[in-house]
N, C-alpha and C positions, 0 to 999 in steps of 0.2 A: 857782451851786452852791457856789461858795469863802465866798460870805459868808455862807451859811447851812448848811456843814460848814466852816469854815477850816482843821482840826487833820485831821492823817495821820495816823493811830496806827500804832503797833508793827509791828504785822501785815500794815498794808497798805505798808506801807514795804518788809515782809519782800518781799512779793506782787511789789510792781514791779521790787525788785531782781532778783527771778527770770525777770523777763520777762513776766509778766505781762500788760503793754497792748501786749505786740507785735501786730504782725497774723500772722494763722495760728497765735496760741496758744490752746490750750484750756483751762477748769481746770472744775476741783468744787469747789466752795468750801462746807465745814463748819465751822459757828462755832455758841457757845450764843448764845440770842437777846440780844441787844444788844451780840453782837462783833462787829458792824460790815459783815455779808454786805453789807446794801444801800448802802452806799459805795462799795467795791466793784463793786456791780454799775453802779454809777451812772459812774464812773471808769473802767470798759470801753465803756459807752455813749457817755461824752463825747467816748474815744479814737476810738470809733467813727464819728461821726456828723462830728468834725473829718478824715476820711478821706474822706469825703464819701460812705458806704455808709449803706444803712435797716438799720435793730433792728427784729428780732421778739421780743417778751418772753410767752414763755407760762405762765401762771398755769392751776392744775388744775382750776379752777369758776369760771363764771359769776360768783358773790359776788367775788372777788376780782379778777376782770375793771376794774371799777366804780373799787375802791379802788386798783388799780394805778395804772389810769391818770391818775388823779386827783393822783396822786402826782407820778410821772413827769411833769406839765404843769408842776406846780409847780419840780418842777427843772430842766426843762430847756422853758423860754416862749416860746424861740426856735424849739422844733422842733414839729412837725404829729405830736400825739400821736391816736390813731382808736384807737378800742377795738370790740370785738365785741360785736354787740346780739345778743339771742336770737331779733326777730323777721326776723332780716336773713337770704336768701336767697342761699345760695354760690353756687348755679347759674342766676342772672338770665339771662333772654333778652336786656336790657338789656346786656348786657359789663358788663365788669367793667373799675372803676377803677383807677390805678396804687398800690399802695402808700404811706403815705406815711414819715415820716422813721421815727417809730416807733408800728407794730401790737402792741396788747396783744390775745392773743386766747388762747379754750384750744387745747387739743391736737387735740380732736376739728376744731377748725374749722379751724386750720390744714390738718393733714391734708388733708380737704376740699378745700379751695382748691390746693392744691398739686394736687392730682387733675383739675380742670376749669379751673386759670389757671396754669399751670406758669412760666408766661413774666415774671408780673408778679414773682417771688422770683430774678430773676439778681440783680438789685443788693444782696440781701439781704447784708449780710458779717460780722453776729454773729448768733445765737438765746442768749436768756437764760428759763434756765427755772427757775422759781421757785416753791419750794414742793414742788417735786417729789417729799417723801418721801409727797404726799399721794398720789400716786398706784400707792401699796405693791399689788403683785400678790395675787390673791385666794388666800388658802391653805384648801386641803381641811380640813374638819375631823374627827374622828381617822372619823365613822360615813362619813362622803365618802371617805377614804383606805380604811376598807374595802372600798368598794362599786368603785373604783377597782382597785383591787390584784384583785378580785375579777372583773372583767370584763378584764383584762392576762391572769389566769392563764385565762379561758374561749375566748379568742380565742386565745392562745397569744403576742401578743409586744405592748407598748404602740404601736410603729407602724401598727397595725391598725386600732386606735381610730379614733373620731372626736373625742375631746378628747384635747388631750396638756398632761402636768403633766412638770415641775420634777422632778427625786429628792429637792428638800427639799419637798412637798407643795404647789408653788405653778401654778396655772393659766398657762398662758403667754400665752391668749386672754382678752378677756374680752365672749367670746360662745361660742354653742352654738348645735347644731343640734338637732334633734325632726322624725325620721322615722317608718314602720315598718319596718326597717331595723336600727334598734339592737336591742344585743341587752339582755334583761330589766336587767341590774344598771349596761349602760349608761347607758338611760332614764331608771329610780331618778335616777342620779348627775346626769343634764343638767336633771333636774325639781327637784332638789333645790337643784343651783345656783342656778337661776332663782327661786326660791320668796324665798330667800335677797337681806333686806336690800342684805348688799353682797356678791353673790354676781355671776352675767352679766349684765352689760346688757341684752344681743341675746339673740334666742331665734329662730334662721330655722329656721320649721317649713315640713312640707308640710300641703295643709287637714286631714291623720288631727288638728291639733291642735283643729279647730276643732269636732270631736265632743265636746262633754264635756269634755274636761279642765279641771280647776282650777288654770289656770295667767295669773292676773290679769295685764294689765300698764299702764302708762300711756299707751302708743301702740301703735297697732296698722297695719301698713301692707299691705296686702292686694297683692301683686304679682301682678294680674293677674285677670281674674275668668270668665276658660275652663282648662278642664285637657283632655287630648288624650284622645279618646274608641278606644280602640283598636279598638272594634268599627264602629264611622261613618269611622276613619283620619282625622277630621279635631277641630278645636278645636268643644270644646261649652260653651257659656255654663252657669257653675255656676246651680245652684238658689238661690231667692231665700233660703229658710231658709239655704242653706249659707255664704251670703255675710253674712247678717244672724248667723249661728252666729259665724262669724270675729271679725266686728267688737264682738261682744257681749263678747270677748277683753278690752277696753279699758274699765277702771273696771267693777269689782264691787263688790255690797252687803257691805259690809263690808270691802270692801278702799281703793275709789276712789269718791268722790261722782259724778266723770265724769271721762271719758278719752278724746283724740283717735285718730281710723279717718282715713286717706290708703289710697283705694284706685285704684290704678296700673290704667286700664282695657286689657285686650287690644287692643283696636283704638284706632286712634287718633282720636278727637274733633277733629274737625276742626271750624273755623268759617267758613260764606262771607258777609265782608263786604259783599258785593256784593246779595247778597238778605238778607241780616240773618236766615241762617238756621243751626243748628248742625247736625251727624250725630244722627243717630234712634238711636246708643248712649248719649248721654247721655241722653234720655229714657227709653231702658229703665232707666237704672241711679238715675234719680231717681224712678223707680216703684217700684224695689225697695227704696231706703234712706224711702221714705215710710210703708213697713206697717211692724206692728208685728214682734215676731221673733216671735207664732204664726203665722204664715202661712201655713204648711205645714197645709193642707188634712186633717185625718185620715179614711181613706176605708178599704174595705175592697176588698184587690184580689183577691179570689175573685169581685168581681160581673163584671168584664170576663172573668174566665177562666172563669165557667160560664158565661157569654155565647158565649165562643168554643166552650166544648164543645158547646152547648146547637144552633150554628149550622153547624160544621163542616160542610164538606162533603170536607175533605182533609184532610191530615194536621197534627194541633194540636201549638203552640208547644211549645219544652223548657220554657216555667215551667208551662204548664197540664199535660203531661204529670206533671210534680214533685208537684204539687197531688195528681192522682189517685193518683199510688203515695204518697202519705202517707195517704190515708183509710184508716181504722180500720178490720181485720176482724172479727165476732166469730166465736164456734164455729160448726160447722157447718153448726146447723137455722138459726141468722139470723146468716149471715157480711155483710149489710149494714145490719145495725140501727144498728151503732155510727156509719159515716159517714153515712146519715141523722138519726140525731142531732143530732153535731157542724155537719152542715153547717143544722139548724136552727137551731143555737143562733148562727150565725155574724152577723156585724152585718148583710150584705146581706139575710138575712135579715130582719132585724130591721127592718131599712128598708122592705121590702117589706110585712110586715105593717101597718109604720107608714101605707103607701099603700094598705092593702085591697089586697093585690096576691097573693094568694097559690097562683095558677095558678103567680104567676114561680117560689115555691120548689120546690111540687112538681114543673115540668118541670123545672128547671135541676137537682131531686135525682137524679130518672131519670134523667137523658142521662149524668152525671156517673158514676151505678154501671155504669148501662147499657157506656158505654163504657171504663172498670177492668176489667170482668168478658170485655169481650171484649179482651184483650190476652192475646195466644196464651201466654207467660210466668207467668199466673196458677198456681200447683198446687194450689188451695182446700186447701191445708194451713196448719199452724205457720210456716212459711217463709213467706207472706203478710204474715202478722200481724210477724215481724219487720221486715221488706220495709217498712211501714209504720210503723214506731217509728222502723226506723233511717236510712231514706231510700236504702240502697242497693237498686238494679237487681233483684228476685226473681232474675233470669237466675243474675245471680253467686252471690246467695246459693245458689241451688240447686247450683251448680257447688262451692262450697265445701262444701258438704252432703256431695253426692254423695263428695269427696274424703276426706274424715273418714270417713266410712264406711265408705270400703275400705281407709283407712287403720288401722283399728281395733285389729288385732292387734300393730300397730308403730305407735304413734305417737310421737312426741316427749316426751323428760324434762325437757331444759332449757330454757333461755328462748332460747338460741341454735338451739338444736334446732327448735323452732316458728318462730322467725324465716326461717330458711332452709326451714322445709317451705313458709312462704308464699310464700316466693320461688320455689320450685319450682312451686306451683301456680300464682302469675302468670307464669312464661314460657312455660306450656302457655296460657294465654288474655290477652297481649299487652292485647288492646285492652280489656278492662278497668280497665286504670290510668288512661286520659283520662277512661274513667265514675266512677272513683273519687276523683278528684283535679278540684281546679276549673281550667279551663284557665288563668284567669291566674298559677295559681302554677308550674305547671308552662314556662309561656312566658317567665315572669322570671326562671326559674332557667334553664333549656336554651337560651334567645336563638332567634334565628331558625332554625338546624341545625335545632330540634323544629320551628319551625312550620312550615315547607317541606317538613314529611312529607306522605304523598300520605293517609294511614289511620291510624286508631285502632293498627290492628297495629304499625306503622312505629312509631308514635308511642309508643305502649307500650314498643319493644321497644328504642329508645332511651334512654326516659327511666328502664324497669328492668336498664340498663347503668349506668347512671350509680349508681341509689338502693343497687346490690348493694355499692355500693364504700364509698358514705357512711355507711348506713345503720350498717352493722357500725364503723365507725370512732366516728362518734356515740356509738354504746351503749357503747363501752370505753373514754373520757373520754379520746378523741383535742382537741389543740382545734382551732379552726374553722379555724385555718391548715392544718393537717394532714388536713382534709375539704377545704378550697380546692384544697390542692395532685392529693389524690386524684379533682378535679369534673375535670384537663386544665388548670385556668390557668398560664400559664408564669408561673415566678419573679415577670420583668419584670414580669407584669401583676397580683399579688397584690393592689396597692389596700388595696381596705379588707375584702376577705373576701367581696364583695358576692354569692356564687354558695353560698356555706357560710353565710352569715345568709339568705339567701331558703329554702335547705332546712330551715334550725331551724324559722326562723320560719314560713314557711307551711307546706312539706309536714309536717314533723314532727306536726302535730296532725293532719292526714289520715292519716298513717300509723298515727299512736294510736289513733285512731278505728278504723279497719277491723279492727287488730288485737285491740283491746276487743271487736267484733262477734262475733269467732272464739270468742271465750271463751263468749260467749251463744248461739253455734249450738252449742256443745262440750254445752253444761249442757241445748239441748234434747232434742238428738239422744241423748242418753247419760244419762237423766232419772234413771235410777238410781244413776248413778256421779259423787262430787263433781269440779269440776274442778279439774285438777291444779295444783298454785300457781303452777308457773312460767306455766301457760296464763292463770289467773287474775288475775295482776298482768303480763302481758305486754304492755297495753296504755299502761298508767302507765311500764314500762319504758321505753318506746319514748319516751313525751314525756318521760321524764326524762333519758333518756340513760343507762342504767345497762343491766348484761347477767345481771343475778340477780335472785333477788326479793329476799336479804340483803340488796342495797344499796335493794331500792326499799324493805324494812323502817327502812335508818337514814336515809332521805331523810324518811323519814314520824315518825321520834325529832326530828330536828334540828329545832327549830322556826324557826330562823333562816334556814334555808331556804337553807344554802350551794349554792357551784355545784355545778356536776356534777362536776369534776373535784376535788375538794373532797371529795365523798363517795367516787369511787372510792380516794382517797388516805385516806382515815380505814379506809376498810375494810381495805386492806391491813395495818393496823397489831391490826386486831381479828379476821382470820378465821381466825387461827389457835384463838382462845378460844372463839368458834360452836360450842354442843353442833350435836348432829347431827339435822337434821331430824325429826318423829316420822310415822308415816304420815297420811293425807291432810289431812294437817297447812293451816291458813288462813293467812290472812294477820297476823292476831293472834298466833299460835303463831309467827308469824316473826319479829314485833317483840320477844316475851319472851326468844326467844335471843337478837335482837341486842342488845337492852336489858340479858342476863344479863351478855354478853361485854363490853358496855360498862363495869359494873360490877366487873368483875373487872381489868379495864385500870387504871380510877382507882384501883382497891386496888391495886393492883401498884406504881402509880406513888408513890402516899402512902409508900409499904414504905421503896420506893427511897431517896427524898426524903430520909427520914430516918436510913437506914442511910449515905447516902455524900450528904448536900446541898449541897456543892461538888461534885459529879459533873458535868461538862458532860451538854449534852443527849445527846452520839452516846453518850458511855459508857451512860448510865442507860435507851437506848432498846437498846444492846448489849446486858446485862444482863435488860432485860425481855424480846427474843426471846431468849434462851438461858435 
C-alpha cells in the first residue's frame, strides 16, 4: 500500500492525530471526490487487519460489490478478500463458512447473515461502509405527503398506521404491507409507494393482492399455499387459479419480460432416500404450476343448486335458499313470469338445451317457484318484489313496513333522527342483524365474546351494543381511535385500531346498504309523498360518515374526495352561509346551497385578502365569522 499511495496528505495527518486508527474509534468521513476518503479507509483497514480482527466493507449494490473488491485485493494481496455473489445462498443446509480477513458485501446480505450465522461476526472488529449516501431514505412526494397526512388525521394519531414517515417526509421502512385492513387513503399511499421506481422494495400482502391488482413486481414469494378455512377450523389448500393469480404478480406485459415465483409450500416436502420417493405435495403443486392461469373452470352454479332444490327431500342449503329469494317477482296476474325468464335465460340452461335436455329446465323451473311460493314469509305484494332486488329476508322487510306505517304521523326529520328510529326498530327484532350482516364481518370485529353466543337474538343483541356506540361516532368525524376506544379496547391494546377498521370497512357498507333499502320501502309505501332528504341520502351518509345531507351535498362538490373529517371540518367553516332548505327539497337542491355558501366564503376570503393581506390566517378567519 505505501509504494503505491507513499504521500499522507493534510487531512489524513489531521485524521490520525485525532485518533483516528485507534481501536474502538469511530468516524464519518466527508470529503469531495478525490480528497482522499479511500486512504483513509484503506489505513483503518491496514490498522485493522495488523490487530489481527476481519473487515467487513459494505458497499450499497451489487455493481460495486465487484469493483470494491477488486480493489481492496489489489491493496492489500496478503489478505483473503471474498466478495458477495448474488447467486450465493445465506441459509445453506451445508453451514456456513468462517469469514475471511476481509468480506465485501451489501447491507441487505450482511443483515441476512447476521440473522442465521451470528457466531461467524465475533472476530469482526471494524464495518466500513461505503457509498452510503446511496442509500438516501425514500421521501414522500408532496401527493404522497397528502395522502399521508390524510390517513394520520382519519385514524386520529400517526402511531396507528401501518407505515410510519419521518416529520421531514421520509419513510423510515423500506417496505409495506397490503391488507383489507387499510384504511382507503392508506392503501392509495402503500400502492403508490410500490408502483414507485424508487419507492418500497417489499410489498408483504395477504392473497386480497392477488385478485387483480396492478401491482407488478420482479419477485414474487408465495408463503405458503393454504389459508385457514374458518368454517372446516382447519388449513385448506388455495385454489389453483388463486395460486397461479399470485404468481402472475411477477413480470407483466409491459412492465417485466419475466419474473421469478419461490413459493414456500405449507407442508413440508419431504424426501425418502431410501425408496427414491418424494411427498405427494409436491406433485400436487407441480400440477398446479403446469396449467395455464385459465384454469379456473367457468361453470354456472345454479345447475347444482336447482339440482338441490329439484331433489330436496329436507331442508336446502343458505346458498340455494339466497338463489330463491333473488328470483324476480312480477305483478300480480304473473308474479312468476319474470324468474322463469331469468332462469331460462341462465347458462345451465343453455347447456341443457345444448344436450337436448330440456325436461332438466322445465323441472328444475317448477321445483325452484314451486318451493319460493311456499315459504310461509311470502306477502305476494311490493315487499316481494323488493325482497328480491335487495337480497334482504321478506321477514324483515315486512317488519320494517309494518313499522313506517305506524310510524306515519311521527316520523323522523333528520338524518340522526332516522338513524336512531332504526335502531330502535333493531332492538325490538335482535336476530336480524346476523340476517343482515355476513358473519365474517361481524366475527372479526366482536372476536369470540359473539361467537360463543348461543342465538341470533344473543348475537344481535350484542353486536347492536357495540354498533349504537360507533355508529353515531363514525357519522360525526370521530377518528377510528376514538371509535376503537368506544368498541371496550384498553388503552394498552390500541394497536393499530384493528376493531374500528373492521367496522369502517366491512360493517359500514352493510350498514349503508340496509339504510339505502329504508329510503326505497319509504318511497313505496308512501308512493305519493317524496322522500324526505335526510331519508334520502341517509344511506350515502352512513358510508360516508357524515350526519346531514349538507355534508353528504359537499362530499359530492369535493371532487378530490377528502376524508371524512375533512369535510366535517370545511362545513363548520360554511354553515353558517347555507340558505335554508326549500320544501321537499332533493338532493341537487342541496348541492346549490352548498355550492352558493361555498361561493360566498371564497368572495369573502378575496375581500379580506385584500383589505388587510398580511393579516395572519386566525385574524382574517376572525373577521370572516364576525
Amino acid at each position: 500500500m505505501a509504494k503505491q499511495r507513499p504521500y499522507v496528505w493534510r487531512n489524513h495527518r489531521d485524521a490520525i492525530a485525532a485518533g483516528y486508527l485507534e481501536t474502538g474509534v469511530s468516524a464519518a468521513v466527508s470529503f469531495p471526490t478525490g480528497g482522499g476518503k479511500s486512504k483513509l479507509a484503506e489505513l483503518k483497514i491496514a490498522a485493522s487487519l495488523l490487530r489481527g480482527v476481519k473487515v467487513i466493507f459494505l458497499v450499497p449494490t451489487l455493481a460495486l460489490v465487484e469493483q470494491t473488491a477488486n480493489a481492496l485485493g489489489k491493496t492489500f494481496p496478503q489478505a483473503q478478500v471474498q466478495r458477495e455473489r448474488a447467486e450465493e445462498v445465506v441459509f445453506s443446509p451445508m453451514g456456513a463458512e468462517p469469514l475471511p480477513g476481509i468480506s465485501v458485501l451489501t447491507p441487505e446480505r450482511c443483515l441476512a447473515m447476521l440473522s442465521f450465522t451470528p457466531a461467524e461476526f465475533e472476530d469482526v472488529g471494524l464495518i466500513v461502509f461505503d457509498e452510503c449516501h446511496l442509500l438516501q431514505a425514500i421521501r414522500l412526494t408532496e401527493e404522497e405527503q397528502a395522502l399521508y397526512r390524510s390517513a394520520v388525521e382519519e385514524i386520529g394519531d400517526a402511531e396507528y398506521l401501518y407505515v410510519k414517515v419521518t416529520p421531514e417526509g421520509s419513510l423510515l421502512d423500506a417496505s409495506a404491507c397490503h391488507h383489507g385492513l387499510l384504511i382507503i387513503q392508506e392503501r392509495q399511499l402503500h400502492e403508490e409507494l410500490f408502483r414507485r421506481q424508487d419507492g418500497v422494495n417489499v410489498l408483504v400482502a395477504t392473497s386480497t393482492l392477488a385478485q387483480g391488482m396492478n401491482l407488478p413486481s420482479e419477485v414474487v414469494i408465495i408463503a405458503g399455499d393454504s389459508r385457514f378455512d374458518p368454517e372446516a377450523n382447519r388449513l385448506e389448500q388455495l385454489d389453483a387459479h388463486e395460486l397461479l393469480n399470485a404468481a402472475g404478480r411477477a413480470g407483466r406485459a409491459g412492465e417485466a419480460s419475466q419474473g421469478f415465483v419461490l413459493i414456500v409450500p405449507s407442508k413440508v416436502v419431504d424426501f425418502q432416500s431410501k425408496t427414491n420417493q418424494i411427498h405427494s405435495h409436491w406433485s400436487d403443486l407441480q400440477a398446479i404450476f403446469s396449467q395455464s392461469d385459465q384454469c379456473l373452470e367457468i361453470d354456472d352454479p345454479f345447475t347444482a343448486l336447482l339440482d338441490q332444490v329439484h331433489t330436496a327431500s329436507e331442508p336446502i342449503s343458505s346458498a340455494a335458499k339466497y338463489l330463491l329469494g333473488r328470483l324476480p317477482r312480477g305483478p300480480e296476474l304473473s308474479p312468476d313470469e319474470p324468474a322463469t325468464a331469468l332462469l331460462s335465460r341462465s347458462l345451465c340452461a343453455f347447456r341443457a338445451r345444448q344436450r337436448s335436455d330440456a325436461q332438466w329446465i322445465t323441472t328444475r323451473t317448477e321445483a325452484a317457484i314451486r318451493v319460493r311460493n311456499a315459504d310461509p314469509d311470502i306477502t305476494n305484494t311490493w315487499i316481494d318484489q323488493i325482497a328480491a332486488t335487495s337480497g334482504i329476508p321478506t321477514r324483515i322487510l315486512t317488519g320494517l313496513t309494518q313499522s313506517l306505517f305506524h310510524s306515519a304521523s311521527a316520523l323522523p326529520s333528520s338524518t340522526i333522527e332516522w338513524r336512531t328510529w332504526l335502531f330502535n326498530w333493531l332492538r325490538t327484532t335482535p336476530s336480524a342483524i346476523p340476517q343482515l350482516m355476513r358473519p365474517e364481518s361481524l366475527e372479526g370485529m366482536f372476536g369470540a365474546t359473539y361467537r360463543l353466543l348461543q342465538n341470533d337474538d344473543a348475537r344481535g343483541t350484542y353486536a347492536l351494543g357495540l354498533i349504537e356506540k360507533m355508529l353515531p361516532a363514525w357519522m360525526s368525524g370521530c377518528p377510528l381511535v376514538e371509535i376503537e376506544r368506544l368498541a371496550g379496547t384498553p388503552e394498552s391494546k390500541l394497536g393499530k385500531c384493528e376493531v374500528a377498521r373492521e367496522f369502517t370497512l366491512r360493517c359500514i357498507p352493510e350498514l349503508s346498504y340496509l339504510y339505502g333499502v329504508l329510503a326505497q320501502l319509504y318511497l313505496t309505501l308512501f308512493s305519493t309523498e317524496p322522500v324526505p332528504i335526510a331519508l334520502a341520502t341517509l344511506g350515502a351518509a352512513v358510508r360516508e360518515g357524515l350526519d346531514q345531507p349538507e355534508k353528504v351535498a359537499l362530499r359530492q362538490i369535493r371532487s378530490r374526495r377528502p376524508n371524512r373529517i375533512a369535510i366535517h371540518r370545511e362545513f363548520q367553516e360554511i354553515a353558517k352561509l347555507i340558505p335554508s332548505p326549500t320544501i321537499n327539497e332533493d338532493l341537487s337542491g342541496v348541492v346549490l346551497r352548498v355550492q352558493s355558501a361555498i361561493d360566498v366564503k371564497n368572495w369573502l376570503h378575496n375581500c379580506l385578502q385584500q383589505i388587510v393581506p398580511s393579516a395572519p390566517y386566525a385574524s382574517r378567519r376572525w373577521l370572516r365569522v364576525r
